[in-house]
N, C-alpha and C positions, 0 to 999 in steps of 0.2 A: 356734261360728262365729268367723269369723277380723273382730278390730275392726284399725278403719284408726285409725292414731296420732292424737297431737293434731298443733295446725298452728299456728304460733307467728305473733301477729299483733302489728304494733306499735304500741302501745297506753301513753297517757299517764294517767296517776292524778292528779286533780288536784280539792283545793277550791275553790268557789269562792263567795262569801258563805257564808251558812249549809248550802250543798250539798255533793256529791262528786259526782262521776260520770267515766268512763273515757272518756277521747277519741283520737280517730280523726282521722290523714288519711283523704280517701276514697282516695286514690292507694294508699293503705297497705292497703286493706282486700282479701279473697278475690274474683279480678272478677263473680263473680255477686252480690254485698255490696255491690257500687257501683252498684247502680239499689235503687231500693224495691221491695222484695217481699215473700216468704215468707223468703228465704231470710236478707234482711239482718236480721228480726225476729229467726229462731231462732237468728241468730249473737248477737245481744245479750242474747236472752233465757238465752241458754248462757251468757256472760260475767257477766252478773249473778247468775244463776244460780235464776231462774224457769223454770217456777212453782214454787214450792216451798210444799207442803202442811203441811209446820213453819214458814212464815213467819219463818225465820231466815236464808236463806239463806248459809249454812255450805260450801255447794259452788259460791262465784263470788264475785264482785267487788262485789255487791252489799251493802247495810249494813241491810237488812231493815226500811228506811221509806223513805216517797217520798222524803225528801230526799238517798236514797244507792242508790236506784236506778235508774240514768240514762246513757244512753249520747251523745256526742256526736260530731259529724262534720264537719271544718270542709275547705275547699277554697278555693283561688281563685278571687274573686267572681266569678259570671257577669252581674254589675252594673256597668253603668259608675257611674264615680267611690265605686266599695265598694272592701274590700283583703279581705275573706273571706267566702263564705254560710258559714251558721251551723246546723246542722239536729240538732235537739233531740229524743231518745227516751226518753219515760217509760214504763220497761219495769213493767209490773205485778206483783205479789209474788207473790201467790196465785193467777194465772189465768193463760194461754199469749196474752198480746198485750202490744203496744207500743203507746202510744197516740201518734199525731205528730201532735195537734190545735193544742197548743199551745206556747208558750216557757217556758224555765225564765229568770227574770229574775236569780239567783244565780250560777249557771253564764253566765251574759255577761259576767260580767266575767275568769269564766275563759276563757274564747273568744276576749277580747281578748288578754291575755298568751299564751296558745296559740297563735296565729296567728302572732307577732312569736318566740316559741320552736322554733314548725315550720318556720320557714324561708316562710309565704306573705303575710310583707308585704314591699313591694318595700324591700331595704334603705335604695335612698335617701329613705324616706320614717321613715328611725326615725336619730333625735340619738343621738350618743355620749352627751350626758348631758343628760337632761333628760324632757321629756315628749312620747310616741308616742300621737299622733292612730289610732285603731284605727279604722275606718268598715267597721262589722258587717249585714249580708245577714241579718235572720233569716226563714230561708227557710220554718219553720212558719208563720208569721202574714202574710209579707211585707213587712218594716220595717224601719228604719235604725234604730242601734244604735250609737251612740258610746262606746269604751272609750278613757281619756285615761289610759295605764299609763306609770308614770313607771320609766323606762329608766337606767341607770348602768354607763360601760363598755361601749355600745352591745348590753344583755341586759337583758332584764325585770328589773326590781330587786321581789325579791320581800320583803325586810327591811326591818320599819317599826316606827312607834309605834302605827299605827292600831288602834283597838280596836274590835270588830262584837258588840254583843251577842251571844250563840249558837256566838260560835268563842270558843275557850279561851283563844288565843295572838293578841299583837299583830301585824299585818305590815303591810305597803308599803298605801298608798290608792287606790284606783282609783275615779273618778269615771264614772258611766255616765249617758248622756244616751239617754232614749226617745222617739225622736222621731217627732212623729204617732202616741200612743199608741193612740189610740182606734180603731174601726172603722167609721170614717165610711166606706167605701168608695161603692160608687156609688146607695146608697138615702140618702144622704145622713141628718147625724142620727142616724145608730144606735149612736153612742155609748149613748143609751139606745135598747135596741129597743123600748121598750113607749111610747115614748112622754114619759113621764111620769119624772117628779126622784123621785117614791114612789110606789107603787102596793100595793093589796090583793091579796096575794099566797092565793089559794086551796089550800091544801092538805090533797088525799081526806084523811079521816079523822084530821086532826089538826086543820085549824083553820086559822083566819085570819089572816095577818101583814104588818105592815108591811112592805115591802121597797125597795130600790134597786136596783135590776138593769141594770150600767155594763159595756161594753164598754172596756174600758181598758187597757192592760199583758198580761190576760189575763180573759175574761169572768169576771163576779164577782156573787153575789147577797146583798146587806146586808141582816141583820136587825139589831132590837135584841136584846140582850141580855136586857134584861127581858120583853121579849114573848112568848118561849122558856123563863122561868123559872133566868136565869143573870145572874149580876154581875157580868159581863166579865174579872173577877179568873182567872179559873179556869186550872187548869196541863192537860197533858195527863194524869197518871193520871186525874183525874175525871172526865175525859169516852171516853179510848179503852177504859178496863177495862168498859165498861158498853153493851152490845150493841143495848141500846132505844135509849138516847138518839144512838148511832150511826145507827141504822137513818131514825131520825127527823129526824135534818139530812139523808138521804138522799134522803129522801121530800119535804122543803123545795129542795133541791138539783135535783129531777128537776123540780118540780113549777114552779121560775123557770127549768131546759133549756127547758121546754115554751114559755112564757113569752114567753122570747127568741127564739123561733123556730131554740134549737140543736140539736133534736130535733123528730122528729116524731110518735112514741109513749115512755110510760117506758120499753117497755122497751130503746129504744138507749142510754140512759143507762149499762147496763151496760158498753159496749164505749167508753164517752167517760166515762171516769174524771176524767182531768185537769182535763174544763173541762166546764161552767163549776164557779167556783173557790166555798164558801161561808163567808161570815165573820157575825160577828157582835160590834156596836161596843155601847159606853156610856162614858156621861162620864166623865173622871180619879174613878180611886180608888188609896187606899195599897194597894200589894200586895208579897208578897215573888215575886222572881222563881223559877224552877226551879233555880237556885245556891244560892237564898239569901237572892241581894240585896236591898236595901229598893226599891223606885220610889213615891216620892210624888206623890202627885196633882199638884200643883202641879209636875213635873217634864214631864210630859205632857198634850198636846190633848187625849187620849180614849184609851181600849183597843180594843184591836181582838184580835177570836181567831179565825183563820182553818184552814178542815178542807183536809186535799191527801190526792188519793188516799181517802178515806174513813176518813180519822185527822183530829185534832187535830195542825197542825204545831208544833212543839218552839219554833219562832221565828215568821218570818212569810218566807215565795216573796217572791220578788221582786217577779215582775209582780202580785201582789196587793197587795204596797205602791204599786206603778205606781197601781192601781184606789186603793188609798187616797188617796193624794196627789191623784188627778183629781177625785174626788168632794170631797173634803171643799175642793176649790176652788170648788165647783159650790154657791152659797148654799141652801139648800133639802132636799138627798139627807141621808139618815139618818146620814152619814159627818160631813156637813157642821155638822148640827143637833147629833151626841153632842161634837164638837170647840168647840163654843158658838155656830154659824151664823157669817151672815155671809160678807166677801169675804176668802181668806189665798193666799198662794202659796207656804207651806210647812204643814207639819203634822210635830207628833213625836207619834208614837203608841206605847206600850205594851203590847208580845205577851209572849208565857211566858216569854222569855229576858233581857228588858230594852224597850228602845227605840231607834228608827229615827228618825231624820228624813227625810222626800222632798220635795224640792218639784216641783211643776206650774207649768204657765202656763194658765189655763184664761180665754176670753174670748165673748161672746156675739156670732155674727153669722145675722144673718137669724131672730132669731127660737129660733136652734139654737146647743145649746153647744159648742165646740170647745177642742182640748187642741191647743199645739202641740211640751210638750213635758214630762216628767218626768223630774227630775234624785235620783239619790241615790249615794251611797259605801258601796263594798263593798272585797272584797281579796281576791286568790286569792294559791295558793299548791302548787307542784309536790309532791305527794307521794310519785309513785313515778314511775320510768319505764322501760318496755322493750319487752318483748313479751307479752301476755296468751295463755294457753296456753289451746283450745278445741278438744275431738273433732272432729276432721273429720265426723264422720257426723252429727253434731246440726245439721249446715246445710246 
C-alpha cells in the first residue's frame, strides 16, 4: 500500500525544572490538532512516541519516564489580564491515551520562557533587561500561574548560577508563583475533600493507613513512610525494579481516587494516571542522594518520595511540591507533623535527587483552610528547536 509522508510540525524541545516535554504553538499545529480530540492525542502520542510495548520509547521524542513524556501547547490567553493558556499532556508510555486531568508544575516555568520566545507576550510588556512578569492560564486545572523569567537584551536569559537538584547543569532562575493552589472551587473546602487534615485510609486487601488527602498544586494522597514499611530514604531502583510494591502504592493511590471523589469506581483509575499524585513523607534523615550526594538531616524539614505515572519520580513534579508546601503549612496533616508540626510558610524537603524549598501562604477563614498562594524556583532551558517530523496517517 502506498504510505503518505511525514508532515513537519513546528515543534520546541525544552526543559523545564526536573522535566522535558515538546511544545506547541496551537496556531502551529495540523487544524484538526487545534481542538481536543482523537486526533490531537494520536499526534502526541506519535511524537512521543507511545505506546510503546519496550517502554523505551526509541521511536519519538519521548524519554521513556513520566518526567520526559509530555507534550505542551501554549496560545494567547483567552483570559483577561493572562499573556498565555497553558495546556498540559501527559502522554502514557505503555498504553494509547493522554491524560489532560492535570498540570505539570516543572514544565511552567517552561511555559513561561516559551511564551516570551514564541512571540505570545505582548512585547511591551517584556524589559530590555531585567525581569518579565509572565501571567500563565493553566488551562488543565483553571489557574493563574506566575512565571517571573529574567530577560537580557529583550530574550529570555537562559544562562545562570542556579542550581535545581535533579538537573545536572546550572542556568538563569525563574521564580513561579501558584496562585490559588487549591481546589476550593464552589463546594467550598475541598482543599481537603474528605474533610479531615488525616484520615483512615481503607485499603481492599492491604490494610489501614494514615493519610492526607490535599487538593493543592495537583491532587495528592500522603502517607507515612513508616506505615507502608519504608524510611523515606529510598531511591528509585528499590522501589520501581519491584512489581508488588508498585502494584501496592497503586491500590493505596486508587483507593484515596475513590476517597476524594476523583473517581467513581477503581477501575477509572486506569485511564487517570496522572492524578491524583501519591507520595509518602518522614522526618529528616542522612541520606545519599541518586549522584551520590550526602543530604543530612539537619539540612532538611522532612523527606518526601513521591510516585508519577506509576513509578517512583527520580526528583519531585512540581505541583506535588505545590501539595507539599500547602500541607506542611496546614498544622496537623502528616506533611506537616513529619516536618516537626506547627505553623511555617516555607519548608525544604528531601526527594531522590537532593532538596527543594517551596513556600505557601496557608490561613484559616470560616473554620476552612485556605492557600492563597505557593512560591518555589525552577529554571528552563531551550534544548532543541524546529520542526518535529510525524506520519501523516498516525493522526
Amino acid at each position: 500500500m502506498a504510505h503518505l509522508p511525514q508532515v513537519k510540525i513546528p515543534a520546541t524541545y525544552i526543559r523545564g525544572g526536573t522535566s522535558k516535554g515538546v511544545f506547541f504553538r496551537l496556531q502551529d499545529l495540523p487544524e484538526r490538532c487545534q481542538v481536543p480530540g482523537e486526533a490531537r492525542d494520536a499526534l502526541f502520542m506519535r511524537v512521543i512516541g507511545s505506546p510503546d510495548p519496550y517502554s523505551a520509547h526509541i521511536d519519538g521524542m519521548g524519554g521513556a519516564t513520566s518526567s520526559t513524556s509530555k507534550c505542551v501547547i501554549l496560545s494567547k490567553s483567552s483570559q483577561p489580564e493572562h499573556d498565555v493558556d497553558y495546556l498540559y499532556g501527559q502522554v502514557s508510555i505503555d498504553k494509547a491515551f493522554v491524560d489532560w486531568s492535570g498540570n505539570c508544575g516543572n514544565l511552567s516555568t517552561a511555559a513561561g520562557a516559551f511564551a516570551i520566545h514564541a512571540g505570545l507576550v505582548d512585547p511591551a510588556r517584556i524589559p530590555e533587561n531585567g525581569t518579565c512578569v509572565v501571567r500563565i492560564w493553566q488551562a488543565n486545572i483553571q489557574k493563574t500561574i506566575i512565571a517571573h523569567v529574567p530577560v537580557m537584551d529583550g530574550q529570555v536569559q537562559e544562562t545562570g548560577d542556579f542550581e535545581l537538584d535533579g538537573v545536572t547543569f546550572p542556568a538563569a532562575e525563574i521564580v513561579l508563583e501558584f496562585l490559588d493552589p487549591s481546589d476550593d472551587g464552589e463546594e467550598g473546602g475541598s482543599m481537603f475533600p474528605t474533610g479531615n487534615l488525616v484520615d483512615d485510609l481503607e485499603v481492599p486487601g492491604i490494610g489501614s493507613f494514615k493519610a492526607t488527602m490535599i487538593t493543592a498544586g495537583i491532587p495528592t494522597v500522603f502517607v507515612n513512610a513508616e506505615d507502608i514499611g519504608y524510611r523515606g530514604t529510598e531511591l528509585r531502583e528499590e522501589i520501581n525494579g519491584d512489581p508488588a510494591q508498585l502494584a501496592r502504592f497503586e491500590q493505596i493511590r486508587i483507593a484515596g481516587a475513590l476517597r476524594m471523589g476523583l473517581i467513581k469506581t477503581a477501575e477509572e483509575a486506569a485511564t487517570r494516571q496522572h492524578t491524583p499524585k501519591i507520595a509518602f513523607v518522614s522526618p529528616p534523615k542522612d541520606y545519599r542522594t541518586s549522584s551520590g550526594k550526602a543530604v543530612k538531616a539537619g539540612e532538611v524539614d522532612l523527606l518526601v518520595r513521591a510516585l508519577s505515572m506509576g513509578k517512583l519520580h527520580h526528583a519531585m513534579m512540581g505541583t506535588c511540591a505545590v501539595a507539599i508546601g500547602t500541607a506542611a503549612a496546614i498544622p496537623g496533616t502528616l506533611v506537616n507533623l513529619a516536618a516537626g508540626g506547627g505553623e511555617r510558610e516555607a519548608v525544604r524537603f528531601g526527594h531522590p535527587s537532593g532538596a527543594l524549598r517551596v513556600g505557601a501562604q496557608a490561613k484559616r477563614v470560616d473554620g476552612q483552610w485556605t492557600v492563597t498562594k505557593a512560591v518555589m524556583s525552577r529554571s528552563a532551558r531551550i534544548l532543541m528547536e524546529g520542526w518535529v517530523r510525524v506520519p501523516a496517517e498516525s493522526f
